[in-house]
VOVO-901212 format. One record per atom (N, C-alpha, C): residue number from 1; residue in three letters; atom name; x, y, z. Coordinates in nm, 3 decimals, always signed. Layout:
N
<vokol><num>NUM</num><residu>Ala</residu><atome>CA</atome><east>X</east><north>Y</north><up>Z</up></vokol>
...
***
This chain:
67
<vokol><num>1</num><residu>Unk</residu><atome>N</atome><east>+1.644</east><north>+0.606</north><up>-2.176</up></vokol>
<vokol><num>1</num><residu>Unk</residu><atome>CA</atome><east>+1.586</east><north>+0.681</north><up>-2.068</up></vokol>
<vokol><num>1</num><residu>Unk</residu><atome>C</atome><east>+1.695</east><north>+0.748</north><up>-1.986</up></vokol>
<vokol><num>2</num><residu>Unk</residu><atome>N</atome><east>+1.806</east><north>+0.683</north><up>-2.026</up></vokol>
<vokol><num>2</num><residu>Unk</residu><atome>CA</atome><east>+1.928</east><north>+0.778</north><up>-1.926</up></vokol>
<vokol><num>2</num><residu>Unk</residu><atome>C</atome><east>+1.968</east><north>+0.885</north><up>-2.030</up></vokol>
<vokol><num>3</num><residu>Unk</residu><atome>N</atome><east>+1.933</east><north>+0.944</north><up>-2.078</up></vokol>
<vokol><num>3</num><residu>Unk</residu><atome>CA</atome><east>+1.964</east><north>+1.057</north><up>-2.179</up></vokol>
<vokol><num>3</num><residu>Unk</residu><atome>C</atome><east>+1.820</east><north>+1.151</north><up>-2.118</up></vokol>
<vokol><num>4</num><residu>Unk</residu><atome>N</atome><east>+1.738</east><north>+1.082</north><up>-2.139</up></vokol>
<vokol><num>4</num><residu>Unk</residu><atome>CA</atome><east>+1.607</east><north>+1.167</north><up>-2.037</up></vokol>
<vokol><num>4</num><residu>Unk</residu><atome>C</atome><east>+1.652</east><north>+1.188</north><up>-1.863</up></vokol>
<vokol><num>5</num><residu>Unk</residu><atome>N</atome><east>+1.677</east><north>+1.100</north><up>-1.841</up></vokol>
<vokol><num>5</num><residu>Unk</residu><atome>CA</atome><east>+1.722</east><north>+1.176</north><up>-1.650</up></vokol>
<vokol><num>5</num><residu>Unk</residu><atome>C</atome><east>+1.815</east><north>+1.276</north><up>-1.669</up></vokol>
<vokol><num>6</num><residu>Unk</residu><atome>N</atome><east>+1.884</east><north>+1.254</north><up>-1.765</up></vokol>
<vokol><num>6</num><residu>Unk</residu><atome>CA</atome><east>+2.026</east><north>+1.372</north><up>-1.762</up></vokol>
<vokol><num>6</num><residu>Unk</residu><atome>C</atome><east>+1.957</east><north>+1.495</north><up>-1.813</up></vokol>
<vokol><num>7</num><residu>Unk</residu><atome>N</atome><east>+1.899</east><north>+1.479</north><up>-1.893</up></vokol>
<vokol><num>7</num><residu>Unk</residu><atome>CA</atome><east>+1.807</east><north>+1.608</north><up>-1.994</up></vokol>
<vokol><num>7</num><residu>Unk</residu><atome>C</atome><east>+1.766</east><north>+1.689</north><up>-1.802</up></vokol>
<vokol><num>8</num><residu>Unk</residu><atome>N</atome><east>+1.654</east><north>+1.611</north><up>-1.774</up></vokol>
<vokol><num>8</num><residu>Unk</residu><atome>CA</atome><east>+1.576</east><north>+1.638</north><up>-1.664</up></vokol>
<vokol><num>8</num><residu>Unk</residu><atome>C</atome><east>+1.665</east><north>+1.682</north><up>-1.549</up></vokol>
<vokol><num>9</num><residu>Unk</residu><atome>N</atome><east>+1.764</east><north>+1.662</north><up>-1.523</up></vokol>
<vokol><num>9</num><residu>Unk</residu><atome>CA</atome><east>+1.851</east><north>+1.679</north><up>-1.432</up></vokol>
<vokol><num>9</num><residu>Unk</residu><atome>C</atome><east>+1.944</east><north>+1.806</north><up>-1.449</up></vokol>
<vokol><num>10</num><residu>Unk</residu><atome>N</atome><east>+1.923</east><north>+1.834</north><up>-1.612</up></vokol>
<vokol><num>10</num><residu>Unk</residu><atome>CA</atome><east>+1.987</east><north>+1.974</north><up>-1.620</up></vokol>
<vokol><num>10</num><residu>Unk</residu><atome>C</atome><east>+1.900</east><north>+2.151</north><up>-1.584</up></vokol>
<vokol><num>11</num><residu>Unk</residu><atome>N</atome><east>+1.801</east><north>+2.035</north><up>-1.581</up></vokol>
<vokol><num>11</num><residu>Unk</residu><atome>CA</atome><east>+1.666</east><north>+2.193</north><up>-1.524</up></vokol>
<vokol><num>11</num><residu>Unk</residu><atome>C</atome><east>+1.660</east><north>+2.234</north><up>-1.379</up></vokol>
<vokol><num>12</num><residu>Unk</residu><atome>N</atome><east>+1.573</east><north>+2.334</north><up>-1.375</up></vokol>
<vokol><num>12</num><residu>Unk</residu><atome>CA</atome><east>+1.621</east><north>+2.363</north><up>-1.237</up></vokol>
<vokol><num>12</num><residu>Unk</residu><atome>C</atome><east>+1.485</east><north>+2.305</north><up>-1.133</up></vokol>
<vokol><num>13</num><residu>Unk</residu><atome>N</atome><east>+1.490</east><north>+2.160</north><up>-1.142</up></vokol>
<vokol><num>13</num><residu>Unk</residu><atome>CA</atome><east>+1.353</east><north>+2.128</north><up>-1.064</up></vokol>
<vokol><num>13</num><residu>Unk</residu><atome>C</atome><east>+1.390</east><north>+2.072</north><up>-0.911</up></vokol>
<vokol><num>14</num><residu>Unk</residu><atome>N</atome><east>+1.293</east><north>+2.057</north><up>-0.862</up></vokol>
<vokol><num>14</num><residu>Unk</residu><atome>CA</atome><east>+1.319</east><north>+2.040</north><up>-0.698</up></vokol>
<vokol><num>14</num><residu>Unk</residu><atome>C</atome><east>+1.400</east><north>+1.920</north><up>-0.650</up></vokol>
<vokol><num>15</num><residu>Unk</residu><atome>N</atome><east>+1.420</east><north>+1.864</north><up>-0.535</up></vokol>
<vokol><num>15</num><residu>Unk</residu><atome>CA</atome><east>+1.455</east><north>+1.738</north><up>-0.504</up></vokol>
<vokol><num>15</num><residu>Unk</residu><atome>C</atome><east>+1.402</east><north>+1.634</north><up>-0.480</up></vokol>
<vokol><num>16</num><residu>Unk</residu><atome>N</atome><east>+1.249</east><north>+1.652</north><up>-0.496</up></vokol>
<vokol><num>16</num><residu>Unk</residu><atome>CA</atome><east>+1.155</east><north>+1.604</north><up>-0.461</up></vokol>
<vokol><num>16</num><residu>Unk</residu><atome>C</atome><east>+1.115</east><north>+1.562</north><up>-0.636</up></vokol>
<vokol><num>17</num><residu>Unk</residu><atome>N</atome><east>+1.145</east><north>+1.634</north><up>-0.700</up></vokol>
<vokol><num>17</num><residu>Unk</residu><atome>CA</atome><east>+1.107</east><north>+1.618</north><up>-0.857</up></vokol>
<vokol><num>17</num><residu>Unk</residu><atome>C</atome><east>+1.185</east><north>+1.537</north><up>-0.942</up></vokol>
<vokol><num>18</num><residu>Unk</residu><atome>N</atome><east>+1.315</east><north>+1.587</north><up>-0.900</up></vokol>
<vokol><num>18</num><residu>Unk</residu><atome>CA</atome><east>+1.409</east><north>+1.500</north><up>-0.927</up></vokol>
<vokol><num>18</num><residu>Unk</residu><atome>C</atome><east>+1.385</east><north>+1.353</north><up>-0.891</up></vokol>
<vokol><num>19</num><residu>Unk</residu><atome>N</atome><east>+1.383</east><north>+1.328</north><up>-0.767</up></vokol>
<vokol><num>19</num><residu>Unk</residu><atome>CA</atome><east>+1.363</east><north>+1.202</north><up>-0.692</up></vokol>
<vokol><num>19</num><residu>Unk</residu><atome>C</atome><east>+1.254</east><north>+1.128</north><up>-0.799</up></vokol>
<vokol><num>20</num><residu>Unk</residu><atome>N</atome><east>+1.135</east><north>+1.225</north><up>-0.840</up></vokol>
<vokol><num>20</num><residu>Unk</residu><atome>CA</atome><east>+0.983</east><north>+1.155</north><up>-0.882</up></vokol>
<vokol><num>20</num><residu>Unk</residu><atome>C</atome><east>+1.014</east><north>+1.092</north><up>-0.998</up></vokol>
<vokol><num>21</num><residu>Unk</residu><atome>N</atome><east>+1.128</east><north>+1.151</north><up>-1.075</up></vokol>
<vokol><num>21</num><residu>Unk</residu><atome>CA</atome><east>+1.174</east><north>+1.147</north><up>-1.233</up></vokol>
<vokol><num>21</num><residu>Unk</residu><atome>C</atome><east>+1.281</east><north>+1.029</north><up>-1.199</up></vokol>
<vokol><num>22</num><residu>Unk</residu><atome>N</atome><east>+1.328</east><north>+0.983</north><up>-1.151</up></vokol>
<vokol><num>22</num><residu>Unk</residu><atome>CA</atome><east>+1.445</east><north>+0.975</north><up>-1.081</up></vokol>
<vokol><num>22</num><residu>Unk</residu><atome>C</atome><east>+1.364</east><north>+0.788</north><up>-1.073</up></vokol>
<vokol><num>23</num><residu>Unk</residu><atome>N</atome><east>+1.267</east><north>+0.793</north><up>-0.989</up></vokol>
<vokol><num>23</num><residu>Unk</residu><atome>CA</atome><east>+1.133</east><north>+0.700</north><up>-1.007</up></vokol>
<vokol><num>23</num><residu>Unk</residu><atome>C</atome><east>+1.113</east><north>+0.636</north><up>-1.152</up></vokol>
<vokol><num>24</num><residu>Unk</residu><atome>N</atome><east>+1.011</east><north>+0.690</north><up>-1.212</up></vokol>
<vokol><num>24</num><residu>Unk</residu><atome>CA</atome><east>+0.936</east><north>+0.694</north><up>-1.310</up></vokol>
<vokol><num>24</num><residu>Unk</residu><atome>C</atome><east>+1.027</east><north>+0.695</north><up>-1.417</up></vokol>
<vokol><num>25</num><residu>Unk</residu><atome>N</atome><east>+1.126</east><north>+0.684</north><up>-1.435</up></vokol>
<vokol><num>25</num><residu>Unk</residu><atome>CA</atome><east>+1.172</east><north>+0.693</north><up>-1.536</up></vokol>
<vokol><num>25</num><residu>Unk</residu><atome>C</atome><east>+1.348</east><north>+0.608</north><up>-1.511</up></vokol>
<vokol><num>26</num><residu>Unk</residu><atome>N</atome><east>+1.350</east><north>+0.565</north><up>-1.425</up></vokol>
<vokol><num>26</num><residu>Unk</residu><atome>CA</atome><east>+1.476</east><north>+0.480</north><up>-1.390</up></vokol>
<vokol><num>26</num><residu>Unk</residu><atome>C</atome><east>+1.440</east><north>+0.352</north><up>-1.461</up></vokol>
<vokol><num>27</num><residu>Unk</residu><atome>N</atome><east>+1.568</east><north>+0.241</north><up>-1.439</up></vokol>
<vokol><num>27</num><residu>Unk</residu><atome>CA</atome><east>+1.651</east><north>+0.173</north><up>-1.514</up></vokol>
<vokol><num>27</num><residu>Unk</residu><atome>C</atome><east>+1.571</east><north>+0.048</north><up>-1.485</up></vokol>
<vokol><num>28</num><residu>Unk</residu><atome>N</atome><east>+1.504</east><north>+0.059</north><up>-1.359</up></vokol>
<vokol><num>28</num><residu>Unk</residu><atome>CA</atome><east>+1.377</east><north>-0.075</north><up>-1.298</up></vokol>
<vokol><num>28</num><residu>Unk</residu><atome>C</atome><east>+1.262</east><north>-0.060</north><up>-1.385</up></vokol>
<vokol><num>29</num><residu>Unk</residu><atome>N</atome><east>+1.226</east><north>+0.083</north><up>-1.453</up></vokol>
<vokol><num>29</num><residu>Unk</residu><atome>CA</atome><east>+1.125</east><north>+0.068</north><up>-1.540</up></vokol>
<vokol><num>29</num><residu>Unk</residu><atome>C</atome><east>+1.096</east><north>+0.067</north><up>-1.674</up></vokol>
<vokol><num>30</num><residu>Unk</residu><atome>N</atome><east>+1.209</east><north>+0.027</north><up>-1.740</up></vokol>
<vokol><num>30</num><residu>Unk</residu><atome>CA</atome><east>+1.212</east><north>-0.001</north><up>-1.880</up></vokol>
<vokol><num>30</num><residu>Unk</residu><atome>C</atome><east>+1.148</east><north>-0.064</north><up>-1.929</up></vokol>
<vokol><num>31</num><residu>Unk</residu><atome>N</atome><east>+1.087</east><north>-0.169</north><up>-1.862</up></vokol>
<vokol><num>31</num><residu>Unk</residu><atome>CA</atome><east>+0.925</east><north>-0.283</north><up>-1.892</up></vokol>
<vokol><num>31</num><residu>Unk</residu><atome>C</atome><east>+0.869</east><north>-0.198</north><up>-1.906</up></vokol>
<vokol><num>32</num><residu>Unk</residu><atome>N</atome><east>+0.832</east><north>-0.156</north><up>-1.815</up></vokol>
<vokol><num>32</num><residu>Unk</residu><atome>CA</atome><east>+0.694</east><north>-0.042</north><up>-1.797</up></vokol>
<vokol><num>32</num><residu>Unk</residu><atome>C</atome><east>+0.690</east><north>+0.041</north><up>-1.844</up></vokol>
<vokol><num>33</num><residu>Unk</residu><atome>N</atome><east>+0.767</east><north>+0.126</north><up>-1.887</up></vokol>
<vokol><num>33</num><residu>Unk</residu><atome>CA</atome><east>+0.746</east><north>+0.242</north><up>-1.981</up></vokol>
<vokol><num>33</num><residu>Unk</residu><atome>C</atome><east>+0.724</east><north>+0.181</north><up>-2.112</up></vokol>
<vokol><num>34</num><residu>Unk</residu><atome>N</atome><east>+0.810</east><north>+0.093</north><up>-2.170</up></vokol>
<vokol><num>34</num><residu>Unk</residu><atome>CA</atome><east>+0.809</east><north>+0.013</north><up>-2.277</up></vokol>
<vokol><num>34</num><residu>Unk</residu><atome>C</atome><east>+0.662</east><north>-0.031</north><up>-2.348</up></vokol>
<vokol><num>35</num><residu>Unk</residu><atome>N</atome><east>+0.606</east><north>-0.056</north><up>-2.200</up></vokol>
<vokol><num>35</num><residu>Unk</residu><atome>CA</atome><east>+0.436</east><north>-0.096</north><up>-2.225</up></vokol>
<vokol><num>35</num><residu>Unk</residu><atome>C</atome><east>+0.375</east><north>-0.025</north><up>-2.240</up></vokol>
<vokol><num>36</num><residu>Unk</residu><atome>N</atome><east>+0.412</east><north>+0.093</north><up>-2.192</up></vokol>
<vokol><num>36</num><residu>Unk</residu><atome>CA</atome><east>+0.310</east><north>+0.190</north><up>-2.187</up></vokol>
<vokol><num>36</num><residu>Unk</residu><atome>C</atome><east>+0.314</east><north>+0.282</north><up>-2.321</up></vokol>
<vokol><num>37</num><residu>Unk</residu><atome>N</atome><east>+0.435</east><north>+0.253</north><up>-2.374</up></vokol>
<vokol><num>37</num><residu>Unk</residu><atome>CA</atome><east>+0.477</east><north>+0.341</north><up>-2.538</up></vokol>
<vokol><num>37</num><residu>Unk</residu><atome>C</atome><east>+0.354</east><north>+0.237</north><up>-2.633</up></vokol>
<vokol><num>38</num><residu>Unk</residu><atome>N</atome><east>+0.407</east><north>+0.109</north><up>-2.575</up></vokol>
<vokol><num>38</num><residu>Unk</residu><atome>CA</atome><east>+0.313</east><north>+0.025</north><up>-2.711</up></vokol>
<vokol><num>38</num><residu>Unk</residu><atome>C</atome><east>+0.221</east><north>-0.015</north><up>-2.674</up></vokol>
<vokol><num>39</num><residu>Unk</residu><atome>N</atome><east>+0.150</east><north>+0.072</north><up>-2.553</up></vokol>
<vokol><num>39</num><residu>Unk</residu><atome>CA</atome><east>+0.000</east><north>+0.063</north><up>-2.553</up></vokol>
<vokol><num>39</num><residu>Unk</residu><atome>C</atome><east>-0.106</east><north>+0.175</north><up>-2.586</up></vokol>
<vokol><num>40</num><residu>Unk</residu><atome>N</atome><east>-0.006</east><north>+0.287</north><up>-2.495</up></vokol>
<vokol><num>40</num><residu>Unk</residu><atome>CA</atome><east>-0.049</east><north>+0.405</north><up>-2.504</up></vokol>
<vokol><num>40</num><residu>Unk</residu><atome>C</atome><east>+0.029</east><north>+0.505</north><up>-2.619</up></vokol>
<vokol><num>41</num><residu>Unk</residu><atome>N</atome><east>+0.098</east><north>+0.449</north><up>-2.652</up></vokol>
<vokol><num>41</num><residu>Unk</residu><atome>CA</atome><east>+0.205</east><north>+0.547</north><up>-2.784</up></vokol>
<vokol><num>41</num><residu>Unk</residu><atome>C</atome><east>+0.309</east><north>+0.684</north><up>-2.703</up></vokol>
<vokol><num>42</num><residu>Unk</residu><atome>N</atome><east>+0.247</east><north>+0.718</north><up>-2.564</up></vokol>
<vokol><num>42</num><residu>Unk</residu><atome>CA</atome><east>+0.325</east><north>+0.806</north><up>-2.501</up></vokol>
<vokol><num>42</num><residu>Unk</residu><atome>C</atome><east>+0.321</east><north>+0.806</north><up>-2.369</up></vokol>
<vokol><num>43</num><residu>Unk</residu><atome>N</atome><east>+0.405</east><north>+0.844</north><up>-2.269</up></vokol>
<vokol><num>43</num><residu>Unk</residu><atome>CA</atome><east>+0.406</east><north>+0.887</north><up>-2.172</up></vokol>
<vokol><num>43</num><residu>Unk</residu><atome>C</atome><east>+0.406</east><north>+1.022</north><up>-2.136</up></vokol>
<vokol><num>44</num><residu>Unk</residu><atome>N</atome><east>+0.322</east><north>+1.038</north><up>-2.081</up></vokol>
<vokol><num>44</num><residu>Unk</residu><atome>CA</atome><east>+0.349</east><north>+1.184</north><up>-1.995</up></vokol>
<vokol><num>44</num><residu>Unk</residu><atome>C</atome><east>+0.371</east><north>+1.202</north><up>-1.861</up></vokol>
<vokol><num>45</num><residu>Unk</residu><atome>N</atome><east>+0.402</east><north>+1.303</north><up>-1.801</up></vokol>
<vokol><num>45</num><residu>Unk</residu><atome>CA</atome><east>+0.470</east><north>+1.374</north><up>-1.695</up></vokol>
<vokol><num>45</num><residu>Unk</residu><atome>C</atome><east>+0.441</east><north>+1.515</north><up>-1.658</up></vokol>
<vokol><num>46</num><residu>Unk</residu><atome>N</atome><east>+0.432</east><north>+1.573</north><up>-1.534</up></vokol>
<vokol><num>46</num><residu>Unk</residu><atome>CA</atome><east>+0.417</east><north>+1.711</north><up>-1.529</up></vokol>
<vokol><num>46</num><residu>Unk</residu><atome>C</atome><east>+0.551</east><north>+1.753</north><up>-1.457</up></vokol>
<vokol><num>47</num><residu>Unk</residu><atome>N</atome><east>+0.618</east><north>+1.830</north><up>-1.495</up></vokol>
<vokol><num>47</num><residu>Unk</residu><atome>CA</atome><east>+0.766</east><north>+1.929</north><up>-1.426</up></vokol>
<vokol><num>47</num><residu>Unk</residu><atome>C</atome><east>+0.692</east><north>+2.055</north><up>-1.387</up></vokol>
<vokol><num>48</num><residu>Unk</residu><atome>N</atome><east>+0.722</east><north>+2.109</north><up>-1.285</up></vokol>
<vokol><num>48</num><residu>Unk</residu><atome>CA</atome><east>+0.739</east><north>+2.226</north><up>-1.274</up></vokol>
<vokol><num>48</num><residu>Unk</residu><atome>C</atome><east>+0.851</east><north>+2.325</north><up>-1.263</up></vokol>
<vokol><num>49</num><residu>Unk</residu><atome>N</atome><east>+0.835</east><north>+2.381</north><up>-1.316</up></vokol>
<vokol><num>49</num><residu>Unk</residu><atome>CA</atome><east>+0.965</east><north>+2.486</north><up>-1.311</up></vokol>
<vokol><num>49</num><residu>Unk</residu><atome>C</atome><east>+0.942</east><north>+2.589</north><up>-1.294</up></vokol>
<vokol><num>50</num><residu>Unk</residu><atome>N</atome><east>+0.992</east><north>+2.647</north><up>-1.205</up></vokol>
<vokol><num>50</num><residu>Unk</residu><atome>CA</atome><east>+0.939</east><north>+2.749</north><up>-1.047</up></vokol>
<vokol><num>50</num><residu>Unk</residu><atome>C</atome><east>+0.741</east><north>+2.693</north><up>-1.036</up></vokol>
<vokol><num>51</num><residu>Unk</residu><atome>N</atome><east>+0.681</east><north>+2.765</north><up>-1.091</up></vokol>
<vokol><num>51</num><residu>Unk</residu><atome>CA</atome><east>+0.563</east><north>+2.734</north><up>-1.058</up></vokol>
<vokol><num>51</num><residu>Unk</residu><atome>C</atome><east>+0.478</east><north>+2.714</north><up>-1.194</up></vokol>
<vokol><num>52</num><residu>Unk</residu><atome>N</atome><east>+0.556</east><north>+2.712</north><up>-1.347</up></vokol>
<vokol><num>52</num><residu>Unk</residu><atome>CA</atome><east>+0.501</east><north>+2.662</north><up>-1.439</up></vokol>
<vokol><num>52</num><residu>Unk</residu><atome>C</atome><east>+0.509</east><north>+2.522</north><up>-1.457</up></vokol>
<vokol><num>53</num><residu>Unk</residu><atome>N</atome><east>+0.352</east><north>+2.464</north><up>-1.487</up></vokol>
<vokol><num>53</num><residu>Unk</residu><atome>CA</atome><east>+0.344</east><north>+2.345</north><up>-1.520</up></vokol>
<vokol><num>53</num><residu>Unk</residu><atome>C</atome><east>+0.434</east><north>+2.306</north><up>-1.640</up></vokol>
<vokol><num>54</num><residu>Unk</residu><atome>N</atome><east>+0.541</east><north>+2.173</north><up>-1.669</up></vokol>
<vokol><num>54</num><residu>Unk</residu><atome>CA</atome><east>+0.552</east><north>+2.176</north><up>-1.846</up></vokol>
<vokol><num>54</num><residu>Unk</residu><atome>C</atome><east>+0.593</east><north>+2.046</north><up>-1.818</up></vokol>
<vokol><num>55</num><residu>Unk</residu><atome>N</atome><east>+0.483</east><north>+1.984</north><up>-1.942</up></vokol>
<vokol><num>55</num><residu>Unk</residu><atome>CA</atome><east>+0.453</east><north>+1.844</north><up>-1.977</up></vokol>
<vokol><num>55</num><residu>Unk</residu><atome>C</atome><east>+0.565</east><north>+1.789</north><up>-2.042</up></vokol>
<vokol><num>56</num><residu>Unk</residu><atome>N</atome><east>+0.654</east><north>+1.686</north><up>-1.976</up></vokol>
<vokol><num>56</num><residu>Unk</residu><atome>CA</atome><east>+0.731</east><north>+1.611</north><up>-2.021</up></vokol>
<vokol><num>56</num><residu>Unk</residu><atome>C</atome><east>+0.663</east><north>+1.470</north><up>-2.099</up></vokol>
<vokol><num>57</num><residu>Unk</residu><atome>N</atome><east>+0.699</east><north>+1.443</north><up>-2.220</up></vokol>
<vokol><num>57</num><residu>Unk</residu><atome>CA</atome><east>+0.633</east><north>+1.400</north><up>-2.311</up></vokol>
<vokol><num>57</num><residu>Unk</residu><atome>C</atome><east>+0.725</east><north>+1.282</north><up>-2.385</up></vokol>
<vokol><num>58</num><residu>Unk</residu><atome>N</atome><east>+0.698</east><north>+1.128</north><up>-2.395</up></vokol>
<vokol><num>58</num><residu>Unk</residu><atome>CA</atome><east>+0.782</east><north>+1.057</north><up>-2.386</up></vokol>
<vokol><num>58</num><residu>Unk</residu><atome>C</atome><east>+0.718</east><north>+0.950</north><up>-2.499</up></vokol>
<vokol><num>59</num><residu>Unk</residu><atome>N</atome><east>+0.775</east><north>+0.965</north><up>-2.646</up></vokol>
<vokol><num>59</num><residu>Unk</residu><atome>CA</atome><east>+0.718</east><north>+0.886</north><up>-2.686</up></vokol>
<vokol><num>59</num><residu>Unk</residu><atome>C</atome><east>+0.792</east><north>+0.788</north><up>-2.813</up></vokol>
<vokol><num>60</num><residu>Unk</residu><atome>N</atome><east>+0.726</east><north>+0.683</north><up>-2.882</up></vokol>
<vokol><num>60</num><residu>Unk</residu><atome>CA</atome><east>+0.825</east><north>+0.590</north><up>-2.968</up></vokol>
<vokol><num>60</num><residu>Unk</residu><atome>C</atome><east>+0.880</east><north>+0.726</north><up>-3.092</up></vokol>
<vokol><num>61</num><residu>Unk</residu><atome>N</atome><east>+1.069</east><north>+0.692</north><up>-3.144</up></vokol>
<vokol><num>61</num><residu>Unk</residu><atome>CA</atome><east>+1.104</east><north>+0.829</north><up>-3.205</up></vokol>
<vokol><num>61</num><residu>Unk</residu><atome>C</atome><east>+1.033</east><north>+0.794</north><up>-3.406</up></vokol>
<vokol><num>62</num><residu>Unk</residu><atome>N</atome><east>+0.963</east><north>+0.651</north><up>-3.431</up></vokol>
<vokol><num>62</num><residu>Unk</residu><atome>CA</atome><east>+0.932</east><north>+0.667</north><up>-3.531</up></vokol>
<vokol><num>62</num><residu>Unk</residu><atome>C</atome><east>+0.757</east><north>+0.651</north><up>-3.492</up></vokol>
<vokol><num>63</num><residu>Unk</residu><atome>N</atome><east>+0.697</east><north>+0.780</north><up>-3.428</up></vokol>
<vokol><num>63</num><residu>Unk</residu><atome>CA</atome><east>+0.560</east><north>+0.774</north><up>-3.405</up></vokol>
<vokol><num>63</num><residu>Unk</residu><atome>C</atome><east>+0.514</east><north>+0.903</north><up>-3.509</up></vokol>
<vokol><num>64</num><residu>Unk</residu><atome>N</atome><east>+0.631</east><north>+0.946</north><up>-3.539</up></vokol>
<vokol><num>64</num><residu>Unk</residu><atome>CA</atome><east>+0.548</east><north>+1.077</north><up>-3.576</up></vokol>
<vokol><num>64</num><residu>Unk</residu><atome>C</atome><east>+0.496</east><north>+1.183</north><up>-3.511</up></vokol>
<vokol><num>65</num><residu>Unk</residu><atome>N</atome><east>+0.514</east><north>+1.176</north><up>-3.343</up></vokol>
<vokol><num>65</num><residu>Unk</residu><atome>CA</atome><east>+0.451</east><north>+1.264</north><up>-3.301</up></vokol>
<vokol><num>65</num><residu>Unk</residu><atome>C</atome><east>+0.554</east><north>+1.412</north><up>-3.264</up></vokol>
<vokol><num>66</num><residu>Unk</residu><atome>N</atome><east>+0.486</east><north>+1.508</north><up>-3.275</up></vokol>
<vokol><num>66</num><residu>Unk</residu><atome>CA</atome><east>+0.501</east><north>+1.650</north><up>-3.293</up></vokol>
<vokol><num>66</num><residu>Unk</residu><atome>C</atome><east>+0.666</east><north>+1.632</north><up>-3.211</up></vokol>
<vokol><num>67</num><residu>Unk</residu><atome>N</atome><east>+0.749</east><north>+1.717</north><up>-3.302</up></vokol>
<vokol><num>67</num><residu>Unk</residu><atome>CA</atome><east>+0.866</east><north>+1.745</north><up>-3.188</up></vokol>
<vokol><num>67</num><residu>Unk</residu><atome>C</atome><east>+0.923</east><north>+1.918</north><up>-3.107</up></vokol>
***
């Protein structure tokens, strides 16, 4: 997940977005995301960038799902 904050951190999103990602995706929630891969198979997220929505998409790398 620290390869994802850095990814996320190279875009041009707010400080407030940053902060949310920053949240949701820090080093306290590796349980929880963890659960949520092998419950739900993915996580999602919404970024905006300027004022387009784009779905950050977080899921196990042998799921098969679309890359």
């Amino acid at each position: 997940m620290d390869a994802l904050l850095r990814t996320l951190g190279a875009l041009p999103l707010s400080a407030d977005q940053q902060g949310y990602f920053a949240e949701l995706f820090g080093p306290s929630e590796v349980q929880s995301i963890g659960h949520r891969l092998a419950t739900h198979g993915e996580v999602r997220a919404l970024a905006f960038l300027d004022l387009t929505p784009t779905v950050v998409l977080l899921y196990p790398a042998d799921s098969g799902a679309p890359r």
